[in-house]
C-alpha positions as CSV (number, residue, x, y, z in Angstrom):
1,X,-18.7,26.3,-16.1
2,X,-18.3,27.9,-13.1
3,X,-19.1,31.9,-15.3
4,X,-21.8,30.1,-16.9
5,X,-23.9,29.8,-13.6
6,X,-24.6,33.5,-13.9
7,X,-27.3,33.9,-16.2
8,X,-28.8,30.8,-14.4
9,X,-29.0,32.5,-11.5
10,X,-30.6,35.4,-11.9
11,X,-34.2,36.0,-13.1
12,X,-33.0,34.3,-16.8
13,X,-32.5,31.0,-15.2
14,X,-31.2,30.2,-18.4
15,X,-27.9,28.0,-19.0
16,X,-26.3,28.8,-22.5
17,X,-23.6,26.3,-23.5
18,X,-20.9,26.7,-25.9
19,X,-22.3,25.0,-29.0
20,X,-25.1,28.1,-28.4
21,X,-27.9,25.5,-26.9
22,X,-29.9,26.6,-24.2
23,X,-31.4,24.7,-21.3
24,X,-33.6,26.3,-18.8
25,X,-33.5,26.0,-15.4
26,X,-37.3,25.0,-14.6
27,X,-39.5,26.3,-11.1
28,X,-38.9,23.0,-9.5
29,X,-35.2,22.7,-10.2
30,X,-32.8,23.8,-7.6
31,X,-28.8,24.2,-6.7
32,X,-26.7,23.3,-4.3
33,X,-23.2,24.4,-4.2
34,X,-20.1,23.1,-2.2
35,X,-18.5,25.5,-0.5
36,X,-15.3,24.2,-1.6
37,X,-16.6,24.3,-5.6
38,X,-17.2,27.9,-4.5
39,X,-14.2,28.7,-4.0
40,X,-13.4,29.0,-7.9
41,X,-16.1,31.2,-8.6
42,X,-16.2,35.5,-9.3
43,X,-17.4,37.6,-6.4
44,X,-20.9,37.8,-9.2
45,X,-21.9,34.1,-8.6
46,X,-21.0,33.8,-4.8
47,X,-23.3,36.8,-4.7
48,X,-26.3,35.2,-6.2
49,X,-26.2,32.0,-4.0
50,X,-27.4,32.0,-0.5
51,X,-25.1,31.0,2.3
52,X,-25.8,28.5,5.0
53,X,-22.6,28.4,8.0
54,X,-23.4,25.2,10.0
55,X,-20.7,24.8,12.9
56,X,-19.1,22.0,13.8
57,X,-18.5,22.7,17.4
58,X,-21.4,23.1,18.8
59,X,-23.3,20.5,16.4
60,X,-24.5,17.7,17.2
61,X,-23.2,15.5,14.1
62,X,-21.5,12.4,15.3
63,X,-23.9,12.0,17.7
64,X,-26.9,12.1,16.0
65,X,-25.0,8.8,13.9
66,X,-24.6,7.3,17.5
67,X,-28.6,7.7,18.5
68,X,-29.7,6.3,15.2
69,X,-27.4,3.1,15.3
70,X,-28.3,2.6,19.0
71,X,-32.5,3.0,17.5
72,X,-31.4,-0.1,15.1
73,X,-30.3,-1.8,18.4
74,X,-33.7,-1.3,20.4
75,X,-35.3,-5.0,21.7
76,X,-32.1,-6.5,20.5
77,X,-30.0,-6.0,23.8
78,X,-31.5,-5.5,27.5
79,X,-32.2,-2.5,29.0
80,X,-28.9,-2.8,31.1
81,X,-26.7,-2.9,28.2
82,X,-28.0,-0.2,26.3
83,X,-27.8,2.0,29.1
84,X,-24.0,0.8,29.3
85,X,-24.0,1.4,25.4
86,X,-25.0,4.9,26.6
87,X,-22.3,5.7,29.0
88,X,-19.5,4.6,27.0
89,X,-20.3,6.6,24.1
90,X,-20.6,9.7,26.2
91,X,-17.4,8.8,28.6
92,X,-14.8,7.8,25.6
93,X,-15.5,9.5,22.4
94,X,-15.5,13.6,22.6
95,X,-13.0,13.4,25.0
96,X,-10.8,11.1,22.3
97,X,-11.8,13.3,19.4
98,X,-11.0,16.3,20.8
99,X,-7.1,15.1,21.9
100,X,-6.9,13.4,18.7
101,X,-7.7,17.0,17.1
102,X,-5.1,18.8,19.0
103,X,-2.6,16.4,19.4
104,X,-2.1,14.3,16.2
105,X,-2.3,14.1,12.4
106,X,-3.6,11.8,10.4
107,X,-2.4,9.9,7.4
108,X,-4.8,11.5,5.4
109,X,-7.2,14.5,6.7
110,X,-10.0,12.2,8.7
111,X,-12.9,13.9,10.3
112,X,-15.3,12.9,13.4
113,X,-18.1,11.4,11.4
114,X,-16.2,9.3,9.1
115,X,-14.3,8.0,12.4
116,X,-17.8,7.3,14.8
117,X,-18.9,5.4,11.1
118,X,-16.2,3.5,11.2
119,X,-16.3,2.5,15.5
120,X,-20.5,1.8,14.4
121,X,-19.2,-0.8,11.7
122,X,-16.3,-2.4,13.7
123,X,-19.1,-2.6,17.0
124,X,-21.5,-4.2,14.5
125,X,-19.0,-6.7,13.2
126,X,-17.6,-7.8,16.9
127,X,-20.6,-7.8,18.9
128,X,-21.8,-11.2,20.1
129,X,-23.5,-12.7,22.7
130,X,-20.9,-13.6,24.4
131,X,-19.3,-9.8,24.9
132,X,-22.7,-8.7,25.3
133,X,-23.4,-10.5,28.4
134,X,-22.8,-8.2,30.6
135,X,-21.3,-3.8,30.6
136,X,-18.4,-5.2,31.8
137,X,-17.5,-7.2,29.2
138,X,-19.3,-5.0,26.7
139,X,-16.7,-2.2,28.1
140,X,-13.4,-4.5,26.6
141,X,-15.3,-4.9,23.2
142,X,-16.1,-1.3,22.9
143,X,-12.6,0.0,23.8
144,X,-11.0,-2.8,21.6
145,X,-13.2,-1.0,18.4
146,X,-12.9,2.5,20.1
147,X,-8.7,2.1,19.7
148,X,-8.6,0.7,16.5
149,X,-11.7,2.8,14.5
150,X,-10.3,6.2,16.4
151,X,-5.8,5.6,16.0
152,X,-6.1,3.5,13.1
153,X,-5.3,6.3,10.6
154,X,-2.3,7.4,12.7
155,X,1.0,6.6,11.9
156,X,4.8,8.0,12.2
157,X,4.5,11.5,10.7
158,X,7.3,13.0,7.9
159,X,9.1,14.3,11.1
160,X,9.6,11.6,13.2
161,X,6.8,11.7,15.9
162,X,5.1,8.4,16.1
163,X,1.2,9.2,16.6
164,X,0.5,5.6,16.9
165,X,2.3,5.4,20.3
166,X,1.6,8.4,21.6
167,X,-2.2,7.9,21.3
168,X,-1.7,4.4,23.0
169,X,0.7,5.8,25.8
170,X,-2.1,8.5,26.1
171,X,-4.9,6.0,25.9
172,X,-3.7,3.6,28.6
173,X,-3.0,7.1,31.0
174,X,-6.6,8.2,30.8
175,X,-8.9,5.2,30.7
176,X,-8.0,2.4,33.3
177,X,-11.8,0.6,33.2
178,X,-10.5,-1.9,30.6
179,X,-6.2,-2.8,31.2
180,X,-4.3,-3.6,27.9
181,X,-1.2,-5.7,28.4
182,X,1.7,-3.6,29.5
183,X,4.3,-4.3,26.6
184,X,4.1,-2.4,23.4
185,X,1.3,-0.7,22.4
186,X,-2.5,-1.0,22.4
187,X,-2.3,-1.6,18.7
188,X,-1.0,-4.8,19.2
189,X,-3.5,-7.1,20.8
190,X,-6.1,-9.3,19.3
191,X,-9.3,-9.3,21.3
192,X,-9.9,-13.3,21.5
193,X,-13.4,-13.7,20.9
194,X,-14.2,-16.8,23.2
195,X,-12.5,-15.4,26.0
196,X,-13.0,-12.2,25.7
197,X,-9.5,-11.0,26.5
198,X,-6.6,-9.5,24.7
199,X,-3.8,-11.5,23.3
200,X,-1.1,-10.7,21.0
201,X,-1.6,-11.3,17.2
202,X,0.6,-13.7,16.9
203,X,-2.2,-16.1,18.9
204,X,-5.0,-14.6,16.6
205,X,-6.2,-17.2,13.8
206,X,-4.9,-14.9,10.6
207,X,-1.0,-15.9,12.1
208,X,0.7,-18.7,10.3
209,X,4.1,-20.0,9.8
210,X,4.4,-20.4,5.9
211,X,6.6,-23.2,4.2
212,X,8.6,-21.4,1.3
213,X,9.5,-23.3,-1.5
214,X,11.3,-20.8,-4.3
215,X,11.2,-24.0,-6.9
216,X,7.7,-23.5,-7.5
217,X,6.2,-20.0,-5.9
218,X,7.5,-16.7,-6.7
219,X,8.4,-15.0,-3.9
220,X,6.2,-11.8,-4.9
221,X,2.9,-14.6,-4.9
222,X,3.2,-14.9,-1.0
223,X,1.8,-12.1,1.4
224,X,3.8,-13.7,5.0
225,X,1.9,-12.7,8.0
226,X,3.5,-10.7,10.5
227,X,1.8,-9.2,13.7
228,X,1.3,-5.7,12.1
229,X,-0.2,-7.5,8.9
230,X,-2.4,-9.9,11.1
231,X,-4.2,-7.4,12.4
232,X,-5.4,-5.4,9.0
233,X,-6.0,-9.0,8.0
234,X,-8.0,-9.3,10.6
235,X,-10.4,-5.9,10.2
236,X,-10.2,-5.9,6.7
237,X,-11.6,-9.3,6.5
238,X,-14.3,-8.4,9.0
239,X,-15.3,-5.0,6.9
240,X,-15.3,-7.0,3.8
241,X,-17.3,-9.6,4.5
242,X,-20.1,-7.1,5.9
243,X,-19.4,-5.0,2.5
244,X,-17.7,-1.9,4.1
245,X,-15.4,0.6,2.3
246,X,-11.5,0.2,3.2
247,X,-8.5,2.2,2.6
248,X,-4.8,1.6,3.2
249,X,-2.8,4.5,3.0
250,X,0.8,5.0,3.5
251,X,4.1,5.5,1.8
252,X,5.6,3.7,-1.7
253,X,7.1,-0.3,-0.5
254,X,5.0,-0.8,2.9
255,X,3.5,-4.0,1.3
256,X,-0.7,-2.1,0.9
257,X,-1.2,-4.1,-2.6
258,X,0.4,-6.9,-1.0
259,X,-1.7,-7.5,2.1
260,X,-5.1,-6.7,0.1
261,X,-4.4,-9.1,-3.1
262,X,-3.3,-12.1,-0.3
263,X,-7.1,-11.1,1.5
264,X,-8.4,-11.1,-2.5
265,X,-6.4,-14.1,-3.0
266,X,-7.9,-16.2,-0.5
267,X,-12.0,-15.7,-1.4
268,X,-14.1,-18.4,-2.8
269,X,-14.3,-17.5,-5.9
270,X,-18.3,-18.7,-6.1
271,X,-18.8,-16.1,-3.5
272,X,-16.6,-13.2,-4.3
273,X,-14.6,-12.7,-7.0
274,X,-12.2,-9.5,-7.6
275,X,-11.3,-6.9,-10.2
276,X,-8.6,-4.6,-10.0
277,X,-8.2,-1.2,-11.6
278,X,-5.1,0.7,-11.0
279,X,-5.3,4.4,-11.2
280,X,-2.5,6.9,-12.8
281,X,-2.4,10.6,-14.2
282,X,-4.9,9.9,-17.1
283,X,-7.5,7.8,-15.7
284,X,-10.4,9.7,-16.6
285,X,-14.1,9.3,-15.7
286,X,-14.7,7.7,-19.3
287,X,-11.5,5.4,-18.6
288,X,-13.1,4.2,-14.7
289,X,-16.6,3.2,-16.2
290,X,-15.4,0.6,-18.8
291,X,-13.1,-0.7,-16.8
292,X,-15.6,-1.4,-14.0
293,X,-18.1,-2.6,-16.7
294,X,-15.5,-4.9,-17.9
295,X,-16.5,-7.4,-15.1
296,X,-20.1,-6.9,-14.3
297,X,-22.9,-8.6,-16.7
298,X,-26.5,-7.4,-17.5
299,X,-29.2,-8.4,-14.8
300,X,-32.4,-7.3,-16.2
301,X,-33.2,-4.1,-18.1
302,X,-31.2,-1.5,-16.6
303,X,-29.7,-3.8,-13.8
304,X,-25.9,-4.9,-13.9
305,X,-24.2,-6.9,-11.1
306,X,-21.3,-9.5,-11.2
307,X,-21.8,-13.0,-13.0
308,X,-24.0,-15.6,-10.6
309,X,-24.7,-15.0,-7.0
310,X,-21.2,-13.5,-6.1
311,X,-20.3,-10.9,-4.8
312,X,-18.1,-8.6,-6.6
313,X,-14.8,-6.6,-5.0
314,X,-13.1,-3.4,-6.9
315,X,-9.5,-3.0,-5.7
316,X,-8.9,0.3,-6.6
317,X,-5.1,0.6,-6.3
318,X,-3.4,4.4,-6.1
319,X,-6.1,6.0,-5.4
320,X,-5.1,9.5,-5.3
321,X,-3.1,9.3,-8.5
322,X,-5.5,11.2,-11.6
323,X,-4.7,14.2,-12.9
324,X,-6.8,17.1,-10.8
325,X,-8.0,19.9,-13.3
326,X,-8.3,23.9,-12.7
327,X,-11.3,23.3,-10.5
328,X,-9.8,21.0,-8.3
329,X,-11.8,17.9,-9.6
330,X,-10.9,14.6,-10.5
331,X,-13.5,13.0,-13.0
332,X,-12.4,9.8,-11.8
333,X,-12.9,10.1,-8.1
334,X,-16.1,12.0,-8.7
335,X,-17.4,8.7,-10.7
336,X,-16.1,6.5,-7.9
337,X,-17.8,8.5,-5.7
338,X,-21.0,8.6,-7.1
339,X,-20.9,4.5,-8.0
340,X,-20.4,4.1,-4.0
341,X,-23.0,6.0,-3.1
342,X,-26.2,5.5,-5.4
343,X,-25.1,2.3,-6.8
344,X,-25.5,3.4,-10.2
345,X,-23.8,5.3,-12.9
346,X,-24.9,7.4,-16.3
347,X,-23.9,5.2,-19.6
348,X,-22.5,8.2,-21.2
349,X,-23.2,6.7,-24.9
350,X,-27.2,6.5,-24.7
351,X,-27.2,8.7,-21.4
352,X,-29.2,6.0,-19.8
353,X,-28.8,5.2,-15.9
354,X,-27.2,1.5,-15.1
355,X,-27.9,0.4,-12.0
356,X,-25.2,-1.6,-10.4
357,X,-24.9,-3.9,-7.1
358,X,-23.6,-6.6,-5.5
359,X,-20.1,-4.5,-5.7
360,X,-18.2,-3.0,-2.8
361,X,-14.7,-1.3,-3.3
362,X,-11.3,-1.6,-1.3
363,X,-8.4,0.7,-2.2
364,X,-4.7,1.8,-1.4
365,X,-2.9,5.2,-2.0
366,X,0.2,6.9,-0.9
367,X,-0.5,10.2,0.7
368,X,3.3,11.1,-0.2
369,X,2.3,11.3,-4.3
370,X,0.2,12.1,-6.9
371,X,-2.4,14.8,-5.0
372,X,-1.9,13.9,-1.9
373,X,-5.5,14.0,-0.9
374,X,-8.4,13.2,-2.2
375,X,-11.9,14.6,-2.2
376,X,-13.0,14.6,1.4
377,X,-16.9,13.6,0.2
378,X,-15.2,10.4,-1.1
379,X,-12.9,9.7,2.0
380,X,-15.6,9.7,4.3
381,X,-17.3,6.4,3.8
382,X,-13.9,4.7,3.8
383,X,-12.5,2.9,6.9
384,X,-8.4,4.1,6.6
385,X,-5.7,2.1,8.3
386,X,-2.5,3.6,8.1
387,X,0.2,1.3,7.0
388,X,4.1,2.0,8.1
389,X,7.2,0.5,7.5
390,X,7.4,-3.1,9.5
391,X,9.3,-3.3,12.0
392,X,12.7,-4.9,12.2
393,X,11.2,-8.3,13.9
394,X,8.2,-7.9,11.0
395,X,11.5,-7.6,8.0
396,X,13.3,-10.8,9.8
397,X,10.6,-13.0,10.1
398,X,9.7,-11.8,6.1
399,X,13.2,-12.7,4.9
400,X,13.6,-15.7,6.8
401,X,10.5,-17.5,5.8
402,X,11.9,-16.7,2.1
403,X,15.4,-17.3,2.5
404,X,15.5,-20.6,5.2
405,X,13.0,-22.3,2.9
406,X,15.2,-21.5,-0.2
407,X,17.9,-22.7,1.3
408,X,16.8,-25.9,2.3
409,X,18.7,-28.0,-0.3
410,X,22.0,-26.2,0.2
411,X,24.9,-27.0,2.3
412,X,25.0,-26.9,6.3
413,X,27.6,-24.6,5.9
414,X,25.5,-21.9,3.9
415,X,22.7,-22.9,5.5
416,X,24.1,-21.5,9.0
417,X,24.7,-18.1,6.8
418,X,21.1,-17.5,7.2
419,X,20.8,-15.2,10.0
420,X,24.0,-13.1,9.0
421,X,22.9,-12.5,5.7
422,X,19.7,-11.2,6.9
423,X,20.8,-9.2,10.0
424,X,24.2,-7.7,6.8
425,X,21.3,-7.0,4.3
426,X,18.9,-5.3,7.1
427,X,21.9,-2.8,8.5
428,X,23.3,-2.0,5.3
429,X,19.7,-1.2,4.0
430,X,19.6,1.5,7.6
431,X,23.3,2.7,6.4
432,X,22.3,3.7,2.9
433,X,18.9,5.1,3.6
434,X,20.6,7.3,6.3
435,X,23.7,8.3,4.1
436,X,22.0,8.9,0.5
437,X,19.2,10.9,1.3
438,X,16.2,11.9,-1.4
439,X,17.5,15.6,-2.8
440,X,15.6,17.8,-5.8
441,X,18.6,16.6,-7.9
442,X,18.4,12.9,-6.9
443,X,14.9,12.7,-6.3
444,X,15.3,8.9,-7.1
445,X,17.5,8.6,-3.8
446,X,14.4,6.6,-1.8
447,X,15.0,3.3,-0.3
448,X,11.9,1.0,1.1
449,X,11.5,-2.1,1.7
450,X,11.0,-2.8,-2.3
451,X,15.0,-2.5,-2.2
452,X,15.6,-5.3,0.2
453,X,13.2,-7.6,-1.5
454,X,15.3,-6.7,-4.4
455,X,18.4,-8.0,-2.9
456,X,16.6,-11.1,-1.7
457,X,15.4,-12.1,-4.8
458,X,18.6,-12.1,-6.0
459,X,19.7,-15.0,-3.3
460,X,16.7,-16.6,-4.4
461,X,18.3,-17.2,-7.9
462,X,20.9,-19.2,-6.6
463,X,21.4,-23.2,-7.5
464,X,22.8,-25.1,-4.5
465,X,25.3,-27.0,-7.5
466,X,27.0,-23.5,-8.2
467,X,27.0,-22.1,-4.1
468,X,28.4,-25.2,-2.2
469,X,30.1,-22.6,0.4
470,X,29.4,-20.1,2.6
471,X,31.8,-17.2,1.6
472,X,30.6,-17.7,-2.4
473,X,27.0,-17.1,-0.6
474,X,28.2,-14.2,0.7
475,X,29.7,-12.6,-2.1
476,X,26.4,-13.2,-3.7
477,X,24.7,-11.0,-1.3
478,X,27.3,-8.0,-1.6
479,X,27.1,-8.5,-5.0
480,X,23.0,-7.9,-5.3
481,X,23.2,-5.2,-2.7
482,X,25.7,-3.5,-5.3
483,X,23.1,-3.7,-8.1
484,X,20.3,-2.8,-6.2
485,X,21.6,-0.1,-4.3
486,X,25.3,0.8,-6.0
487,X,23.4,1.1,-9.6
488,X,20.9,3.8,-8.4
489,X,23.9,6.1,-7.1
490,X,24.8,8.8,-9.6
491,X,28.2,9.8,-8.9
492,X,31.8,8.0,-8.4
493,X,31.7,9.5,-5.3
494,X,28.9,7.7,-3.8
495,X,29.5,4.6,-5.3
496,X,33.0,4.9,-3.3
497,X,31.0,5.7,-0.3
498,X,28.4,3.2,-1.4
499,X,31.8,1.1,-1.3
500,X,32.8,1.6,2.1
501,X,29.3,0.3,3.8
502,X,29.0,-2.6,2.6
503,X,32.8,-3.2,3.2
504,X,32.5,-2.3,6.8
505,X,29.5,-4.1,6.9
506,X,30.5,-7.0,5.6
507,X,33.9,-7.1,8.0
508,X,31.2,-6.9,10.6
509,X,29.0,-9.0,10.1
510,X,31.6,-11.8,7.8
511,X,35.1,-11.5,9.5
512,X,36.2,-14.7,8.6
513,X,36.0,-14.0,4.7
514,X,37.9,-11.4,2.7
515,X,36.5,-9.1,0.4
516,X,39.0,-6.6,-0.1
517,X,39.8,-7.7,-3.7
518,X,37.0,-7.0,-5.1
519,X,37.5,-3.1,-4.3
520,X,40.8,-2.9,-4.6
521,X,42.1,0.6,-6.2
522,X,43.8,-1.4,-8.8
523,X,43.5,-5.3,-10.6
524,X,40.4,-5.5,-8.8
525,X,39.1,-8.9,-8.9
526,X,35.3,-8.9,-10.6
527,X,32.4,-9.2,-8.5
528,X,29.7,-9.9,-11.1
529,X,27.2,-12.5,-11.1
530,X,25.1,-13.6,-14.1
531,X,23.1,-16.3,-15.7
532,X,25.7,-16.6,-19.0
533,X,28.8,-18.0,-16.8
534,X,29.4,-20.3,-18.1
535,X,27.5,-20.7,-21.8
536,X,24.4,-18.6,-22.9
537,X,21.4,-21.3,-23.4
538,X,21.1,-22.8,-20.0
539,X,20.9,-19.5,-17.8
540,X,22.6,-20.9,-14.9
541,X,23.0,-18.2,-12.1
542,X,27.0,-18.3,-11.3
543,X,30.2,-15.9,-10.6
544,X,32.5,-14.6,-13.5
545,X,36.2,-15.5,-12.3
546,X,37.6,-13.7,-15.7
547,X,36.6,-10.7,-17.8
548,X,38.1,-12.6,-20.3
549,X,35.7,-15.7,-20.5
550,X,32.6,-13.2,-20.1
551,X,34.4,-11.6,-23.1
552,X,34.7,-14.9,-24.8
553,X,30.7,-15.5,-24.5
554,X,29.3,-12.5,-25.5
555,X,31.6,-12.2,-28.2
556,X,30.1,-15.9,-29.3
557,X,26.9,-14.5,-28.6
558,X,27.8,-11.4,-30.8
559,X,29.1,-13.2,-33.6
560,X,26.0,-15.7,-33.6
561,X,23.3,-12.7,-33.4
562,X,25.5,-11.1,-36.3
563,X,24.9,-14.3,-38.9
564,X,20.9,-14.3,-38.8
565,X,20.1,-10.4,-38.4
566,X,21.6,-7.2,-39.6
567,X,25.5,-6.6,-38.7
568,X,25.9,-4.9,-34.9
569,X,29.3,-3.7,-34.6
570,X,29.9,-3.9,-30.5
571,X,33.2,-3.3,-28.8
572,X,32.4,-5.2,-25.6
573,X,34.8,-3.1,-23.2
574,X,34.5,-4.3,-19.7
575,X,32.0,-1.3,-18.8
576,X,29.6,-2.7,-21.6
577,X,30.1,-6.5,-20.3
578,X,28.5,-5.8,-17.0
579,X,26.1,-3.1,-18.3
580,X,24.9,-6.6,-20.2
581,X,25.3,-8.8,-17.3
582,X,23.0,-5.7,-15.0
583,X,20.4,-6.0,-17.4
584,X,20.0,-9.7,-18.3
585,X,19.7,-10.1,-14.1
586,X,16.6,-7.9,-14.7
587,X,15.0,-8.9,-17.4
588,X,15.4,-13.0,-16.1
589,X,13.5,-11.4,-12.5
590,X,10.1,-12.2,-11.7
591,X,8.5,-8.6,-12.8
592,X,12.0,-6.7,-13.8
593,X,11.7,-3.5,-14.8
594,X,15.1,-1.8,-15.9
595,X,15.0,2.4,-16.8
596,X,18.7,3.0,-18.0
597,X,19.8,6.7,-17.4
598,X,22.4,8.2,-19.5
599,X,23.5,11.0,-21.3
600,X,22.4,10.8,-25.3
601,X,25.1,8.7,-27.3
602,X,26.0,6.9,-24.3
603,X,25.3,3.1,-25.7
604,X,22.1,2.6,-23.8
């Protein structure tokens, strides 16, 4: 399209399409270019367009945004305050921006404007008349929504560096007016409203202690609250509610569905209801309108909004996923874009205009995959948090909540396992991340925190009838760390080393019970688990003493399958057995997915 603008142009101002049609470019019609839609054009069509340079630096962008919020604020506040409104704008932001700049990287490119949007909409949100008293207390308010809006979208970087801390280490250096407590960082402190001082999360209202019960919730139906969680919680709430853009973007298994679906899960449905729309390479514009349309009903004429009064909330999850073409455009994100900003969209049938409200949109992507980025006109109106790995007190008071209320029928004596099991899983979960690193040739070599919710919901199978001891317990646990970790490994040779960890770990953690036999070099005994122990029609989840009766069962199983369909002729070697025993734990999981790898003619 790009060659086509030529003759449009010049003195033709004619546009000649393909199928030979011809639209001209009327007197009052007129183009802008990007500068970055430029950049695909020939040397002929930059030539014919005029260009305008505005600088950045010695603009006066983000604080043009600041005078015309603090207009809006005119007569609402005394003269004091928004004198003190004022001076804190000049005194924190520049000199934040400009370290931010040279100092630290985002999680996804950010720029000043979409960062003083965001501080405007988390100042609008907090503001009350309490904090607004008097500049002192307006001065902790401010900084509270100055930290977050301006080091939300920092995070540990690919190398190591942790931006997060060093922009609170640097904060709490240079600006003394308002003190943060002096343990960890500023990050993690709630600003108690009725006070008007900072507390830790754990005292904020969105922390609670969660009763687990694995009889009758899955464990991937409960979002557990954590202190890092607590606090998106907390501003993601806030920005919904006053229908504000968000984004959560970090790496694959930090848990970014998870905390948005437990906000989604937990609207009135009369007030809000939700629709998700997952991206991937092949969402197309085309694909993106129906499936937004698919939840939205016809107003009047050519107005569409969600049924009743409610309000309507697109979680748009992998975001940066669609295929991007030779221009560097994603049809997608361009129709995304243009539904968030005029609240309307082109039916492409009848080429009539639909105009849609009521709707807001929240989304997540991992800057690690698909393009990486995604249009910088789009990411500006969103508010980003970046979202990290929890940390290790985050991961035990996760597994616990799961774990102690599933074992709450069991034994004492397993009961007492709890903390070992948790504290074995989390360090052999460190030892094979660190020793099986992601290479070109195992590019599936990635372990998050996906892989040690894998291993729990294995313990989660278990019956208190079958595991009346501990040390049974515990082979249970090095026996779903095998399948979710030792099954990914590619090579005898790992698997040895694989091996070796969760031996040492295991003597570590468990000296008081042997495992040794179930790696010995020769008669090993079998460490396999599966839900046919002991017959195949009640799916009890129980240990396999013999090859020989897990022989015995399938080859029942065989013979049965073999008298009502056409013939299968199986050897069940012991390789095949617990191929069979690996999958059926799959398939019986809450949301199993199994991908088997193999050369052709292998048996998959």
């Amino acid at each position: 399209w790009i060659e086509s603008m030529n003759s449009v142009m010049d003195d033709n101002r004619m546009l000649t399409l393909a199928s030979n049609e011809r639209i001209p470019l009327l007197q009052h019609m007129k183009m802008i270019f990007e500068i970055r839609d430029l950049k695909h054009a020939t040397p002929a069509t930059v030539s014919r367009a005029g260009i305008l340079y505005i600088s950045t630096d010695d603009g006066t962008q983000w604080r043009s945004l600041i005078n015309s919020w603090l207009k809006t604020k005119k007569g609402k506040y005394s003269d004091e305050i928004m004198t003190a409104f004022r001076q804190y704008f000049d005194e924190y932001i520049a000199d934040t921006l400009l370290w931010l700049l040279i100092n630290t990287s985002a999680v996804v490119p950010m720029v000043d404007m979409n960062r003083v949007q965001i501080m405007l909409y988390m100042l609008d949100g907090c503001l009350s008349e309490t904090n607004t008293a008097d500049p002192e207390a307006l001065q902790t308010v401010f900084v509270y929504c100055a930290v977050w809006a301006l080091g939300s979208s920092l995070t540990i970087a690919n190398d190591g560096t942790d931006y997060r801390k060093m922009f609170s280490d640097w904060w709490r250096d240079t600006w003394k007016a308002v003190k943060f407590p002096s343990r960890e960082t500023v990050f993690d402190y709630w600003l108690d409203p009725a006070s008007n001082s900072f507390d830790s999360w754990t005292k904020s209202p969105f922390f609670k202690t969660i009763e687990f019960n694995s009889k009758t919730t899955a464990m991937t139906s409960v979002t557990v609250p954590t202190p890092e969680t607590c606090s998106i919680a907390f501003w993601m709430n806030l920005l919904v509610e006053m229908r504000k853009p968000i984004m959560l973007a970090g790496p694959a298994g930090t848990g970014k569905t998870q905390l948005v679906n437990g906000m989604l899960n937990e609207f009135d449905p009369f007030e809000r209801v939700s629709a998700t729309i997952n991206f991937n390479f092949y969402t197309s514009a085309a694909v993106v309108s129906d499936t937004m349309a698919l939840s939205l009903e016809k107003k009047t004429g050519s107005n569409f909004g969600p049924p009743g009064n409610a309000k309507l909330v697109y979680f748009v999850d992998d975001l940066n996923l669609p295929e991007v073409d030779s221009y560097n455009t994603q049809s997608a994100i361009a129709h995304l874009r243009q539904h968030m900003e005029y609240e309307h969209c082109y039916e492409l049938a009848k080429m009539s205009l639909k105009n849609i409200s009521n709707t807001q949109v929240v989304t997540c992507m991992n800057p690690t995959a698909g393009c990486m980025f995604i249009n910088p006109r789009l990411q500006r109106w969103f508010a980003t948090f970046a979202i990290g790995l929890p940390g290790p007190t985050s991961l035990l008071t996760i597994y616990q909540t799961f774990l102690d209320g599933h074992l709450k029928p069991f034994e004492d004596e397993v009961k007492k396992q709890s903390n070992n099991i948790i504290k074995a899983a989390m360090g052999l979960h460190t030892m094979v991340s660190q020793t099986f690193r992601k290479t070109a040739a195992n590019f599936h070599y990635e372990f998050n925190i996906r892989h040690i919710s894998n291993v729990f919901q294995g313990l989660l199978v278990s019956n208190p009838a079958q595991f009346d001891n501990a040390e049974k317990f515990v082979h249970l646990w090095l026996h779903e760390s095998e399948r979710v970790y030792g099954d990914r490994l590619v090579s005898p040779e790992d698997l040895q080393k694989y091996n070796q960890l969760a031996q040492n770990q295991s003597k570590k953690v468990f000296p008081s019970f042997s495992v040794a036999k179930f790696y010995a070099d020769s008669n090993a005994d079998p460490l396999v688990f599966c839900h046919f122990a002991e017959n195949i029609q009640d799916q009890v989840y129980d240990q396999i003493l013999e090859y020989g009766d897990m022989s015995h069962i399938l080859e029942g199983a065989l013979q049965e399958y073999n008298e009502t369909n056409a013939t299968m002729d199986l050897v069940l070697f012991k390789d095949a057995m617990c191929h069979i025993a690996r999958i059926v734990r799959i398939v019986l999981n809450e949301g199993g997915h199994a991908l088997l790898v193999g050369v052709g003619g292998s048996g998959k």
